[in-house]
CHARMM-style PDB file with segment names, atoms N, HN, CA, C and O in Angstrom:
ATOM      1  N   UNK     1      52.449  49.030  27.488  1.00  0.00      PROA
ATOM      2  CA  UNK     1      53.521  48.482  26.702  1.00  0.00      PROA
ATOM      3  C   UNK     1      53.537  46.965  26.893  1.00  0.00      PROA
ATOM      4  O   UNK     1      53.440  46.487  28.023  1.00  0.00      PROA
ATOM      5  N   UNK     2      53.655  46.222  25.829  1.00  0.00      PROA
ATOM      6  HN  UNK     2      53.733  46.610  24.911  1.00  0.00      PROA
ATOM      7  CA  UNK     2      53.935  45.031  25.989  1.00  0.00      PROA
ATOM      8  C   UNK     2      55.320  44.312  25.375  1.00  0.00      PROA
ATOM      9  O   UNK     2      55.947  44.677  24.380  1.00  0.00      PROA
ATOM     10  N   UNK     3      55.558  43.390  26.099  1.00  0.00      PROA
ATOM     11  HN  UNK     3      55.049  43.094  26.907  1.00  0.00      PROA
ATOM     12  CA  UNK     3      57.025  42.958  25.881  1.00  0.00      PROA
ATOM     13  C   UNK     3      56.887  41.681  26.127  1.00  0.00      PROA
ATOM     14  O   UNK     3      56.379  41.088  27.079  1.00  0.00      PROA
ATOM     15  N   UNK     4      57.702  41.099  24.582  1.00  0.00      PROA
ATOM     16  HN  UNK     4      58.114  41.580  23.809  1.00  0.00      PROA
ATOM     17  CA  UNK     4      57.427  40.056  23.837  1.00  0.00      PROA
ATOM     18  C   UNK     4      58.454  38.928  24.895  1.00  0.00      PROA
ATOM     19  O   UNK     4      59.471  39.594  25.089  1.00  0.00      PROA
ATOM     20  N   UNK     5      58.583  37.900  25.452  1.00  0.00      PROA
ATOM     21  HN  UNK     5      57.757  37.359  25.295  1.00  0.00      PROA
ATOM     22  CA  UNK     5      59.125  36.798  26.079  1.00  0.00      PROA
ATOM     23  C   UNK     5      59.616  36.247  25.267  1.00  0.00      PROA
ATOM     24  O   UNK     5      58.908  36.232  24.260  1.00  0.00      PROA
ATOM     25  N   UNK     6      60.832  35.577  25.125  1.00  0.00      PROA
ATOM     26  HN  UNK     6      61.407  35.590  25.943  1.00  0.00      PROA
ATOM     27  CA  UNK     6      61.396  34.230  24.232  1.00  0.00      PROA
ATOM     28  C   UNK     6      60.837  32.848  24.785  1.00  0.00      PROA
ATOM     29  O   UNK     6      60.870  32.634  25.997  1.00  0.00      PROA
ATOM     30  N   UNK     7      60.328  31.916  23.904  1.00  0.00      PROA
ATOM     31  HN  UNK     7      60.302  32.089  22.920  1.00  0.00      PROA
ATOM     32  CA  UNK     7      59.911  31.059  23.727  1.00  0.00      PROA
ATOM     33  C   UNK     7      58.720  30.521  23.138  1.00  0.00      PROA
ATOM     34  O   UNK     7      58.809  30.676  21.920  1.00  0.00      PROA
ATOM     35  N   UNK     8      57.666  29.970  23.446  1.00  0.00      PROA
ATOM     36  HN  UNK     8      57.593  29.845  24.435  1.00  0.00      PROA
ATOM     37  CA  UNK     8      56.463  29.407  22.512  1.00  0.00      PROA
ATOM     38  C   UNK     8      55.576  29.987  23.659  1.00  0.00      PROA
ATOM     39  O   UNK     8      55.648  30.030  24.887  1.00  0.00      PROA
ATOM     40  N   UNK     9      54.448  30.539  22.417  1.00  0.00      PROA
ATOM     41  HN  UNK     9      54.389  30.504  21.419  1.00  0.00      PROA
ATOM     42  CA  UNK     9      53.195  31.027  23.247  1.00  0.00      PROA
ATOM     43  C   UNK     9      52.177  30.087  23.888  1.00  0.00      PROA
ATOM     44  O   UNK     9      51.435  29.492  23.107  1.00  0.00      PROA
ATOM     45  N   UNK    10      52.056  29.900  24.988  1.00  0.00      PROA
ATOM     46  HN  UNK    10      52.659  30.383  25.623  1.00  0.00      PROA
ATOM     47  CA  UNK    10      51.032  28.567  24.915  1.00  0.00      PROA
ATOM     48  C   UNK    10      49.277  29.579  25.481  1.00  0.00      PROA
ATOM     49  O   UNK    10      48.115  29.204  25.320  1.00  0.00      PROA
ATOM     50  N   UNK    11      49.678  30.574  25.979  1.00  0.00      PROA
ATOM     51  HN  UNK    11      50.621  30.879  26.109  1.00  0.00      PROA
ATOM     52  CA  UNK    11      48.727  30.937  26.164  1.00  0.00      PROA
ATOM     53  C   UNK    11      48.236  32.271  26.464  1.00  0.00      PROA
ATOM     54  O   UNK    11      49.040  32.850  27.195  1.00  0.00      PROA
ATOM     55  N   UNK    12      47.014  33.122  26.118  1.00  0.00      PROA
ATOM     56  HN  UNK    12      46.361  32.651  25.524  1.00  0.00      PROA
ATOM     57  CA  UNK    12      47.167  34.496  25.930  1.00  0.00      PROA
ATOM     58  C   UNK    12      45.537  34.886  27.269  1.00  0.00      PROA
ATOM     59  O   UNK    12      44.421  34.364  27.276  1.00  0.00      PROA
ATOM     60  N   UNK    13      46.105  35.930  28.164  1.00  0.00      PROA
ATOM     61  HN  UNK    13      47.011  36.354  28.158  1.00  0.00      PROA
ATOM     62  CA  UNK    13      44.544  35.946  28.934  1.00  0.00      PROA
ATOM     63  C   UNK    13      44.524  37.887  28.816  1.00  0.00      PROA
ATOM     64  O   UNK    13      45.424  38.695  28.588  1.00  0.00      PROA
ATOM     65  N   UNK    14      43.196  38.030  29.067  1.00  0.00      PROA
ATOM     66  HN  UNK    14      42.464  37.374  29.251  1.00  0.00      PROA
ATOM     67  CA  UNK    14      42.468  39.449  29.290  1.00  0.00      PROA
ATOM     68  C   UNK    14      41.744  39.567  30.482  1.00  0.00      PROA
ATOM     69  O   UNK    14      40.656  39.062  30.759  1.00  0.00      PROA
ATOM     70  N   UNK    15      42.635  40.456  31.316  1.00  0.00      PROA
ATOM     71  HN  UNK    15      43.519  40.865  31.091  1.00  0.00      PROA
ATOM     72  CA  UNK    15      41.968  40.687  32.877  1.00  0.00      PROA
ATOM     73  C   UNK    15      41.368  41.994  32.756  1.00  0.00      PROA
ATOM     74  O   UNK    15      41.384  42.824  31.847  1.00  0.00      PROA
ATOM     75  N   UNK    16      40.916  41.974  33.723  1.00  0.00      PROA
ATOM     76  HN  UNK    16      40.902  41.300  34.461  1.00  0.00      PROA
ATOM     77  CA  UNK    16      40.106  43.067  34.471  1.00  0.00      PROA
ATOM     78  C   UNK    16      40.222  43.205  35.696  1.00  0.00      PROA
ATOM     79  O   UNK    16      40.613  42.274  36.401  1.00  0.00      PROA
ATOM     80  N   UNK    17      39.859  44.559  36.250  1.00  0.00      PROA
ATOM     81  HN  UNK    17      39.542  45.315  35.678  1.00  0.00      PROA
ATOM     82  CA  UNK    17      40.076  44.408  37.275  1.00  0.00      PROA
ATOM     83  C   UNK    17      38.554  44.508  38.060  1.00  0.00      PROA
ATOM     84  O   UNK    17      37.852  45.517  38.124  1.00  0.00      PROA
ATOM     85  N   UNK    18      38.363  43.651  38.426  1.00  0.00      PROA
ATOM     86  HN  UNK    18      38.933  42.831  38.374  1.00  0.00      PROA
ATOM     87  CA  UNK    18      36.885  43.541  39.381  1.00  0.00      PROA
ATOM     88  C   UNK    18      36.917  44.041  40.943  1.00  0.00      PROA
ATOM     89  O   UNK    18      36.228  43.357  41.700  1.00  0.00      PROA
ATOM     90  N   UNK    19      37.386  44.773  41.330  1.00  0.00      PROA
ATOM     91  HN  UNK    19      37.945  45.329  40.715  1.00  0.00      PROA
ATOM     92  CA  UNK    19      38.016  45.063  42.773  1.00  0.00      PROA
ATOM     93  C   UNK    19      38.987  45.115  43.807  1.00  0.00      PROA
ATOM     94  O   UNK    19      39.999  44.424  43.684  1.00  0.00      PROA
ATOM     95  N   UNK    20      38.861  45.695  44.617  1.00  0.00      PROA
ATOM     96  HN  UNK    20      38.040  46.256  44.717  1.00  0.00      PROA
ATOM     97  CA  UNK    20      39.736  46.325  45.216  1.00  0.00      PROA
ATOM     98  C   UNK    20      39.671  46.628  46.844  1.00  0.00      PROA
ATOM     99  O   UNK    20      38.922  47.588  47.025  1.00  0.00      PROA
ATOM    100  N   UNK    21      40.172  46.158  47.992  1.00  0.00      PROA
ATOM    101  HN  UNK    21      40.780  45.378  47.845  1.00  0.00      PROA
ATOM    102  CA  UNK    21      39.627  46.261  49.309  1.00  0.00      PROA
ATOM    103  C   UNK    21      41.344  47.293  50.098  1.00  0.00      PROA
ATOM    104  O   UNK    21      42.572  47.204  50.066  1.00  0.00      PROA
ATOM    105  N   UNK    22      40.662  47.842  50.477  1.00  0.00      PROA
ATOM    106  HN  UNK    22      39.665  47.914  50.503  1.00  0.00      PROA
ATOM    107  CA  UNK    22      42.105  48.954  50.982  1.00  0.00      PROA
ATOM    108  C   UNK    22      42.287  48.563  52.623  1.00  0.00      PROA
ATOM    109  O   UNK    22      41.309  47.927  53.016  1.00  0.00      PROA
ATOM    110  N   UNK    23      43.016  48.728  53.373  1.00  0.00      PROA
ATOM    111  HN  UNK    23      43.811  49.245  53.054  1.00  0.00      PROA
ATOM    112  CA  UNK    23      43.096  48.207  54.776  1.00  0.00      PROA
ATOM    113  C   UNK    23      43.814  49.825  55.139  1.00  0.00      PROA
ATOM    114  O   UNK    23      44.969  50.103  54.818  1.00  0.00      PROA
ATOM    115  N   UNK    24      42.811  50.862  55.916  1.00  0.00      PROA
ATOM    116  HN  UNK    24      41.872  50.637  56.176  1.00  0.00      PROA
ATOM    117  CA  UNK    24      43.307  51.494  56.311  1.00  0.00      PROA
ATOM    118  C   UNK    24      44.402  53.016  55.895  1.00  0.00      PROA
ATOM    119  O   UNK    24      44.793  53.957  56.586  1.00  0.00      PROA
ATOM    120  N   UNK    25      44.616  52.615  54.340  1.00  0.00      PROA
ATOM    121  HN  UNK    25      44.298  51.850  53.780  1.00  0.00      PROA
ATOM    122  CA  UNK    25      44.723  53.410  53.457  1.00  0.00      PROA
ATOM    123  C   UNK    25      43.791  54.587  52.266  1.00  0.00      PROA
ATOM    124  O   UNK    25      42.571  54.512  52.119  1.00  0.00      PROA
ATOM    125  N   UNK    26      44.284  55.156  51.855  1.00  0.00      PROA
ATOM    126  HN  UNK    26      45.274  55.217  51.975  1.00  0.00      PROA
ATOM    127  CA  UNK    26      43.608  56.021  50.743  1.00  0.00      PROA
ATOM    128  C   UNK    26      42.992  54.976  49.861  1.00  0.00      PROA
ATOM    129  O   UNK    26      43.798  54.098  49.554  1.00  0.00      PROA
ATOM    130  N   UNK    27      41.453  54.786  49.232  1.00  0.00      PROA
ATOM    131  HN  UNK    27      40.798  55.500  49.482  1.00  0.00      PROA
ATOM    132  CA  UNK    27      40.886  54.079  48.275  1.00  0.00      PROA
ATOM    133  C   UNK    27      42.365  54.062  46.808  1.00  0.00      PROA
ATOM    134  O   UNK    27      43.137  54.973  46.508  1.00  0.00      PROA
ATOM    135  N   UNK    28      42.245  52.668  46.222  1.00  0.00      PROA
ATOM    136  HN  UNK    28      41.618  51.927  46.465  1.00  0.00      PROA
ATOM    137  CA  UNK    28      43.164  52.672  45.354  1.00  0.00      PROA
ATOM    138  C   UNK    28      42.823  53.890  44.497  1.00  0.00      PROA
ATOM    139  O   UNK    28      43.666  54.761  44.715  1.00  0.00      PROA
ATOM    140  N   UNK    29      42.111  54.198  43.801  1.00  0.00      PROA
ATOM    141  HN  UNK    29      41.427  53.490  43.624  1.00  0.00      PROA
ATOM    142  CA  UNK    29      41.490  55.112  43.048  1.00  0.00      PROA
ATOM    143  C   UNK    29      42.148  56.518  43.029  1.00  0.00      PROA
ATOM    144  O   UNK    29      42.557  57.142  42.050  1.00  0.00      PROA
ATOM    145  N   UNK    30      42.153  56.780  44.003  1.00  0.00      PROA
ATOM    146  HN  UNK    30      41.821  56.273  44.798  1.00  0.00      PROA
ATOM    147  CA  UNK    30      42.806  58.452  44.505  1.00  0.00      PROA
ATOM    148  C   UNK    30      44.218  58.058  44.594  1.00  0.00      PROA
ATOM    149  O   UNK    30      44.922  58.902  44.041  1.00  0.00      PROA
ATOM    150  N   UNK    31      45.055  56.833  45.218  1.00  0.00      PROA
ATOM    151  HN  UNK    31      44.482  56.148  45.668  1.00  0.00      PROA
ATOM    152  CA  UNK    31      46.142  57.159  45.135  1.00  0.00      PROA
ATOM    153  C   UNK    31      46.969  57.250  43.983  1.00  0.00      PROA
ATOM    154  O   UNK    31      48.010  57.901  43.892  1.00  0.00      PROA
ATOM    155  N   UNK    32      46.090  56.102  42.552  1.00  0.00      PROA
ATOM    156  HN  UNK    32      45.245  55.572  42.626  1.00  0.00      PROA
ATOM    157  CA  UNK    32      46.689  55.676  41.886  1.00  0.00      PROA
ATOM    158  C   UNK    32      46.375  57.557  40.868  1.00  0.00      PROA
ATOM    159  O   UNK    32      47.153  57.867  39.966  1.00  0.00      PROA
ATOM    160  N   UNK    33      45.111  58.567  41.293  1.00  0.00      PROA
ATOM    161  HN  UNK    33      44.479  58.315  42.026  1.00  0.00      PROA
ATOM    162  CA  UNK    33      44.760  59.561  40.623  1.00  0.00      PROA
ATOM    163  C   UNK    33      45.700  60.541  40.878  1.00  0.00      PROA
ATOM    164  O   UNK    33      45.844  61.472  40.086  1.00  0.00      PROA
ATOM    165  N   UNK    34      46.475  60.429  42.066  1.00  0.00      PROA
ATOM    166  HN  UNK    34      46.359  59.673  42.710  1.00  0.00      PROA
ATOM    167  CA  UNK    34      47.352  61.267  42.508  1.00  0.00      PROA
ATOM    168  C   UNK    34      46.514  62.583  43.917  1.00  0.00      PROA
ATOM    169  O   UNK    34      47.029  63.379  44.701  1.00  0.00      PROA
ATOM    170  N   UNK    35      45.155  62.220  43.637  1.00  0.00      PROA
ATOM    171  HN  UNK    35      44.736  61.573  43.000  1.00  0.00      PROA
ATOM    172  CA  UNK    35      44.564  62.564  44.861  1.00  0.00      PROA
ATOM    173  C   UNK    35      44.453  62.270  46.132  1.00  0.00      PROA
ATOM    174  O   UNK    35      43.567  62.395  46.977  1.00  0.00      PROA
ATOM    175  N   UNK    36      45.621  61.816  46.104  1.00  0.00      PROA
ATOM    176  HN  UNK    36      46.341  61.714  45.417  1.00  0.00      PROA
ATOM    177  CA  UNK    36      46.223  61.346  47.623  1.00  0.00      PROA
ATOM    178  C   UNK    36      47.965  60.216  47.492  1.00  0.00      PROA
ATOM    179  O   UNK    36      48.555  59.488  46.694  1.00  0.00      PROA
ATOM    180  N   UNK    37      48.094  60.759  48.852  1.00  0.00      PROA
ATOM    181  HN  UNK    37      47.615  61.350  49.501  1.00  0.00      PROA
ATOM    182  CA  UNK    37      49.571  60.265  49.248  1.00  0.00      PROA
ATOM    183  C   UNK    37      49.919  59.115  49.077  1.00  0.00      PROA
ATOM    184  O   UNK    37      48.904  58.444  48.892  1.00  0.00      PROA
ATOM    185  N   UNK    38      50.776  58.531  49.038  1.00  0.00      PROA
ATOM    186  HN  UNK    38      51.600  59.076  49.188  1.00  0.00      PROA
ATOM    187  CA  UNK    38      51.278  57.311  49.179  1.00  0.00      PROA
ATOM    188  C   UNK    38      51.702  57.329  51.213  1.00  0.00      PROA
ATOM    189  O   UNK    38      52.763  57.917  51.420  1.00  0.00      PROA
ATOM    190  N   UNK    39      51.057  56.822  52.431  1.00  0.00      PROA
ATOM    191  HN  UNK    39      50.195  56.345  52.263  1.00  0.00      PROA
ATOM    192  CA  UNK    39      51.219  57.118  53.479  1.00  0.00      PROA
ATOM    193  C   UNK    39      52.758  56.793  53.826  1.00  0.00      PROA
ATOM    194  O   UNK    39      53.474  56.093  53.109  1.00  0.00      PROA
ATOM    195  N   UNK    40      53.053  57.237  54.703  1.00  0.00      PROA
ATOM    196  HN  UNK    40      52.472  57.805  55.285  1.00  0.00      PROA
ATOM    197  CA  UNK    40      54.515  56.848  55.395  1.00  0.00      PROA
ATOM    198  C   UNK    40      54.723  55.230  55.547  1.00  0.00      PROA
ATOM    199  O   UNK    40      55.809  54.692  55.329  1.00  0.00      PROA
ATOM    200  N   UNK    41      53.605  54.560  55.928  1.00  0.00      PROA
ATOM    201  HN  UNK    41      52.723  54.997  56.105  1.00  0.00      PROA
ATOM    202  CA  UNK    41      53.882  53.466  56.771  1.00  0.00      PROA
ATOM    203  C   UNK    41      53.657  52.076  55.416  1.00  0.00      PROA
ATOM    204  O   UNK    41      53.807  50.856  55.474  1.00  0.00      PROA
ATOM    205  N   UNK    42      53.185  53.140  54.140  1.00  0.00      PROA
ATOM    206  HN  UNK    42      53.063  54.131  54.092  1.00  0.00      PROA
ATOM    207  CA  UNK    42      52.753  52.401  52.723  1.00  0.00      PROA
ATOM    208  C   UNK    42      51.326  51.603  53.218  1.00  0.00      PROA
ATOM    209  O   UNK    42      50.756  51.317  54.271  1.00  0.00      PROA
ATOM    210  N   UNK    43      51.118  51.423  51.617  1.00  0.00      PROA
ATOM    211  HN  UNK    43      51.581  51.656  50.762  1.00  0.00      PROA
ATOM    212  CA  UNK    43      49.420  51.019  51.848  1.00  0.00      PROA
ATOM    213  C   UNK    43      49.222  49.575  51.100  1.00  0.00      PROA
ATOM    214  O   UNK    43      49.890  49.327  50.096  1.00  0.00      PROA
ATOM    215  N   UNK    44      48.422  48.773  51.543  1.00  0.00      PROA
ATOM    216  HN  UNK    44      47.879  48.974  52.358  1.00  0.00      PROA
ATOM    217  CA  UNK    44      48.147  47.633  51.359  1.00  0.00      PROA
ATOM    218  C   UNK    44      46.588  47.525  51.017  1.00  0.00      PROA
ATOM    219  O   UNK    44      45.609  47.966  51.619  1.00  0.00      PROA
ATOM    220  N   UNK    45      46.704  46.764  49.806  1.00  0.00      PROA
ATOM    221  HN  UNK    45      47.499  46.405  49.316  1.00  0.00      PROA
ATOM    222  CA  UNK    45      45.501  46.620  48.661  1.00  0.00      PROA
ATOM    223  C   UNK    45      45.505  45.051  48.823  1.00  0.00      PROA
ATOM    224  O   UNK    45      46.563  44.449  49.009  1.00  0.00      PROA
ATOM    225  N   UNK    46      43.991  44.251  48.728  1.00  0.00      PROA
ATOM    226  HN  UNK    46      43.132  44.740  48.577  1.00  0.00      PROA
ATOM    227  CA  UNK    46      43.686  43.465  47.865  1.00  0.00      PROA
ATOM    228  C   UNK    46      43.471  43.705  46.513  1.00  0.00      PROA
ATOM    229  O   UNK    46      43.082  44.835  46.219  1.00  0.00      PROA
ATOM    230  N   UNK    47      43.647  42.852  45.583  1.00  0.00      PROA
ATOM    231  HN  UNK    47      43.963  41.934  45.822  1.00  0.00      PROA
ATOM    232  CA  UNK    47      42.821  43.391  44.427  1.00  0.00      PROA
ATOM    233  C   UNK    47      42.395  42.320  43.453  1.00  0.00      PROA
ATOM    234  O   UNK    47      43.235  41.558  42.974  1.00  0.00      PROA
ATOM    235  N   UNK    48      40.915  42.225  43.097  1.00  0.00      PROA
ATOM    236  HN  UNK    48      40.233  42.844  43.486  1.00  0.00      PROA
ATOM    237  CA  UNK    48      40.384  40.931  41.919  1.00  0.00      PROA
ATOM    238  C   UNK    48      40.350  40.979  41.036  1.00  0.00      PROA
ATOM    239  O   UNK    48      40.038  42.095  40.623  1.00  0.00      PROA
ATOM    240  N   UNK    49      40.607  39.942  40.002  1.00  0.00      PROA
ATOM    241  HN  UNK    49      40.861  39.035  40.337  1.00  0.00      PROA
ATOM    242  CA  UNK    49      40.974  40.398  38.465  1.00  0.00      PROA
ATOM    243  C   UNK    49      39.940  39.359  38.259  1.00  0.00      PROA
ATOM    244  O   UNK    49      39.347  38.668  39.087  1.00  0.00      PROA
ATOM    245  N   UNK    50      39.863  39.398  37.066  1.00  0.00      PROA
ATOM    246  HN  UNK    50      40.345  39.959  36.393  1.00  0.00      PROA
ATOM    247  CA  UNK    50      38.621  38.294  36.118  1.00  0.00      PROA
ATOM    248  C   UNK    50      38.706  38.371  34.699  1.00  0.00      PROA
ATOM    249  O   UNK    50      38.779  39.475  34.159  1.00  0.00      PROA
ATOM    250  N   UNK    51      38.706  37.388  34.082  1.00  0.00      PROA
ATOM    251  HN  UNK    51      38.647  36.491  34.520  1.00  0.00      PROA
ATOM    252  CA  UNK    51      38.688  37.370  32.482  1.00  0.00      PROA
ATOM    253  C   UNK    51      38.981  36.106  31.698  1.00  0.00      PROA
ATOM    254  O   UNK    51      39.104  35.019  32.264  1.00  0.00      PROA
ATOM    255  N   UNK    52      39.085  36.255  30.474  1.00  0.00      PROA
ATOM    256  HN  UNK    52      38.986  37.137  30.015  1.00  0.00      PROA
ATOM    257  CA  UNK    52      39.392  34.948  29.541  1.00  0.00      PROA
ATOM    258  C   UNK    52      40.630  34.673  29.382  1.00  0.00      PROA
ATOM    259  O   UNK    52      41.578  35.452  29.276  1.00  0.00      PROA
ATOM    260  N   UNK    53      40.606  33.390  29.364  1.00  0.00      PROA
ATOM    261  HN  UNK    53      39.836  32.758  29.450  1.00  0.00      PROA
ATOM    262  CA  UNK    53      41.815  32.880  28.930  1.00  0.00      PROA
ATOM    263  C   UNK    53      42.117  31.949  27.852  1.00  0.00      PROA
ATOM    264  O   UNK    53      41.077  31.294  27.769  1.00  0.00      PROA
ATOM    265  N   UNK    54      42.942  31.496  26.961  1.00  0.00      PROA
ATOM    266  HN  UNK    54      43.786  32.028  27.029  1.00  0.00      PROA
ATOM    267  CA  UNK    54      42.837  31.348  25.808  1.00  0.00      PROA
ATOM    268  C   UNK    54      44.575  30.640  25.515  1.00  0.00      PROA
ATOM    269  O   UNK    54      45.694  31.055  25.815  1.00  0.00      PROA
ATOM    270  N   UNK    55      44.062  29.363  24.767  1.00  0.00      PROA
ATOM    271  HN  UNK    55      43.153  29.026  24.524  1.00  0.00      PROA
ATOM    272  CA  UNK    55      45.688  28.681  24.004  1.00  0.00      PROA
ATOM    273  C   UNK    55      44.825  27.795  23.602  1.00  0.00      PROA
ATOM    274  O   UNK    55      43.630  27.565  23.784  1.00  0.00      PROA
ATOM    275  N   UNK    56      45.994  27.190  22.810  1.00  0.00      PROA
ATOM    276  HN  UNK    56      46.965  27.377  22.662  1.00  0.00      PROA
ATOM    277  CA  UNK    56      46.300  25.777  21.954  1.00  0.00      PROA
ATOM    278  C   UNK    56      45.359  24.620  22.753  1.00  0.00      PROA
ATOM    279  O   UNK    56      44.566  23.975  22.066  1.00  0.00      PROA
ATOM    280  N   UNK    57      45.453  24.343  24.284  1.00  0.00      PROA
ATOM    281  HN  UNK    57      46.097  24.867  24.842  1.00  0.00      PROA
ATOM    282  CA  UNK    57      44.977  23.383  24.616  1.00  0.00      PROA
ATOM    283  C   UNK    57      44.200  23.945  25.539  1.00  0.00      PROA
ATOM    284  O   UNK    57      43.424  23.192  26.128  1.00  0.00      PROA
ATOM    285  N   UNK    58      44.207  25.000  25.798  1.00  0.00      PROA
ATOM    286  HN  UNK    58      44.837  25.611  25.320  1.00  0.00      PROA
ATOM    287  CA  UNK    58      43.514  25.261  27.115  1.00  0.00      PROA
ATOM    288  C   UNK    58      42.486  26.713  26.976  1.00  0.00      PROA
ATOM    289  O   UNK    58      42.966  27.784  26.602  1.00  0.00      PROA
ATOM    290  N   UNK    59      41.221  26.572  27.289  1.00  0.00      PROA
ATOM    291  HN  UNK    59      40.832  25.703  27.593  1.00  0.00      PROA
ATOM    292  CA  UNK    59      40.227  27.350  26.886  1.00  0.00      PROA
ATOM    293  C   UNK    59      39.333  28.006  28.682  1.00  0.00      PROA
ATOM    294  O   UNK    59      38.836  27.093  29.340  1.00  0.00      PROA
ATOM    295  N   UNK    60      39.247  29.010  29.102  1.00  0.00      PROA
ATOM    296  HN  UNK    60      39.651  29.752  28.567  1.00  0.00      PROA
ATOM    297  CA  UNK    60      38.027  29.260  29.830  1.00  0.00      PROA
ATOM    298  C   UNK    60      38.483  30.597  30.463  1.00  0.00      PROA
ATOM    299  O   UNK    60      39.050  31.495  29.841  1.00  0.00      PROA
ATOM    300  N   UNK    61      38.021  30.626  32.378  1.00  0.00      PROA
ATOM    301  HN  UNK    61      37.560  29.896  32.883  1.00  0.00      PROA
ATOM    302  CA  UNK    61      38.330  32.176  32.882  1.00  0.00      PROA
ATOM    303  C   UNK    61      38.951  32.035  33.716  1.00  0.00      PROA
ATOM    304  O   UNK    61      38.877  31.032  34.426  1.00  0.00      PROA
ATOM    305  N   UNK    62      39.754  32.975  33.904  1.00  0.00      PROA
ATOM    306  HN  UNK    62      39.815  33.789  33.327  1.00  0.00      PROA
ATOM    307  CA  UNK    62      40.402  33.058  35.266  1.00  0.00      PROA
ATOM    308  C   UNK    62      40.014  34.323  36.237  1.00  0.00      PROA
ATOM    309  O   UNK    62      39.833  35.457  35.792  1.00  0.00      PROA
ATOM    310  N   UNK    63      39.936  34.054  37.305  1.00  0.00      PROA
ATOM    311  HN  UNK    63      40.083  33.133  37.666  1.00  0.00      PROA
ATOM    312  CA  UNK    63      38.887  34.658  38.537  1.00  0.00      PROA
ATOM    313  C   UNK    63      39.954  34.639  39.480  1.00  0.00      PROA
ATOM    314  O   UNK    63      40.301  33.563  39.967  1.00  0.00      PROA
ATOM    315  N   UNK    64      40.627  35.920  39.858  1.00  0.00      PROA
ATOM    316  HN  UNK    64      40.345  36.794  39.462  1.00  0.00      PROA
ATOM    317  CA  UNK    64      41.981  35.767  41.100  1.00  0.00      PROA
ATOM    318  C   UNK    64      41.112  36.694  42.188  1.00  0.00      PROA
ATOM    319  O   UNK    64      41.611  37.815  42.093  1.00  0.00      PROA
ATOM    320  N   UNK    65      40.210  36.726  43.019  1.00  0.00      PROA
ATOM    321  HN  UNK    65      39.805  35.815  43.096  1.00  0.00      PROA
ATOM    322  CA  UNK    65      39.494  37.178  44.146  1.00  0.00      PROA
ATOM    323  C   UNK    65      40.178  37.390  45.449  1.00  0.00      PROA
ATOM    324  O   UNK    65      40.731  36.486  46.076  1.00  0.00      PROA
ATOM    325  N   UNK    66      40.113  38.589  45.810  1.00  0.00      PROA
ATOM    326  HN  UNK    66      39.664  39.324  45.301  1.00  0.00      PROA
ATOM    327  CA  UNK    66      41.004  38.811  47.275  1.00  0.00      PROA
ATOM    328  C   UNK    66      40.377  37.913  47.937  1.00  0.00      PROA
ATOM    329  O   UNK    66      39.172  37.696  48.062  1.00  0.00      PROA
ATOM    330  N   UNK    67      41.446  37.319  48.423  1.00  0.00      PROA
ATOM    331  HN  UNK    67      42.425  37.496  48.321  1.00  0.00      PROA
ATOM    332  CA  UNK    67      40.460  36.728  50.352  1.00  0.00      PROA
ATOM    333  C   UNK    67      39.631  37.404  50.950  1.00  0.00      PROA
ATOM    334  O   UNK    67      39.525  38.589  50.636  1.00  0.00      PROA
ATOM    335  N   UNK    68      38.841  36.875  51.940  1.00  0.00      PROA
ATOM    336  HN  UNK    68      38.928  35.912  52.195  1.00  0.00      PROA
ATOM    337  CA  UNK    68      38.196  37.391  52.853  1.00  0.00      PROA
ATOM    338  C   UNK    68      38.838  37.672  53.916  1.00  0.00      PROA
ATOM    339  O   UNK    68      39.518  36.868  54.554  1.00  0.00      PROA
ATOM    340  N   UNK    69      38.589  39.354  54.295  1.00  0.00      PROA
ATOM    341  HN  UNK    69      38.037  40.007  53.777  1.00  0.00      PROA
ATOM    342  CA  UNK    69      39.181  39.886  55.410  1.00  0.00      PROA
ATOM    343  C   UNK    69      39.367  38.968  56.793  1.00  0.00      PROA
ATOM    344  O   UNK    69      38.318  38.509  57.244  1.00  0.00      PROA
ATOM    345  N   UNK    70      40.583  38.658  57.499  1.00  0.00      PROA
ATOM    346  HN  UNK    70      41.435  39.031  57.132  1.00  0.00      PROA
ATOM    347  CA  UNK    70      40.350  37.955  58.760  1.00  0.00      PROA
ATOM    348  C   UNK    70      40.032  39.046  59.979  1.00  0.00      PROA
ATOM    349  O   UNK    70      40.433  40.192  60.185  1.00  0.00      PROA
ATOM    350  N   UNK    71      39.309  38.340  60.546  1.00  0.00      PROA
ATOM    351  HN  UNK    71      38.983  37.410  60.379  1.00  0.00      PROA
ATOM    352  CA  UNK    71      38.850  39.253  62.498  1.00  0.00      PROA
ATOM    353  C   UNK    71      40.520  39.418  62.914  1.00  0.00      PROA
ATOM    354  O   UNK    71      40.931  40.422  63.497  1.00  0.00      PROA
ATOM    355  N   UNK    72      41.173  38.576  62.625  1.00  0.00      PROA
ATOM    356  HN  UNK    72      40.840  37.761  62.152  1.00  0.00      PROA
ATOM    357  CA  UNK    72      42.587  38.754  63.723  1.00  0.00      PROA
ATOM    358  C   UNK    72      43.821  40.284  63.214  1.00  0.00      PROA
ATOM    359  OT1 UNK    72      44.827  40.515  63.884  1.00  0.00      PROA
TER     360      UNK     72
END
């Protein structure tokens, strides 16, 4: 569903989702399939999107990439 904002469009993008890093939880995949729980203690996802982006003045991609896991 999409839902329209009041004001002027300046700009329209198309993501994707390029990945996904789970910490200790069910792979996103199964939880979001219903093949698995949502855990007690809840689950924590990275997740990377990628795609075009597009307006009036402004043209190219946007790339939102999980961080890299820290040792600590």
């Amino acid at each position: 569903m999409t839902e329209q904002m009041p004001g002027e469009l300046i700009y329209e993008y198309t993501i994707q989702s390029t990945g996904a890093t789970s910490y200790g939880v069910p792979a996103l995949d199964a939880l979001l399939s219903g093949a698995a729980d949502i855990p007690p203690q809840g689950a924590r996802y990275d997740l990377a999107f990628q795609g075009p982006i597009v307006g009036q003045r402004l043209r190219g991609t946007v790339e939102l990439a999980a961080p890299p896991a820290s040792g600590a």
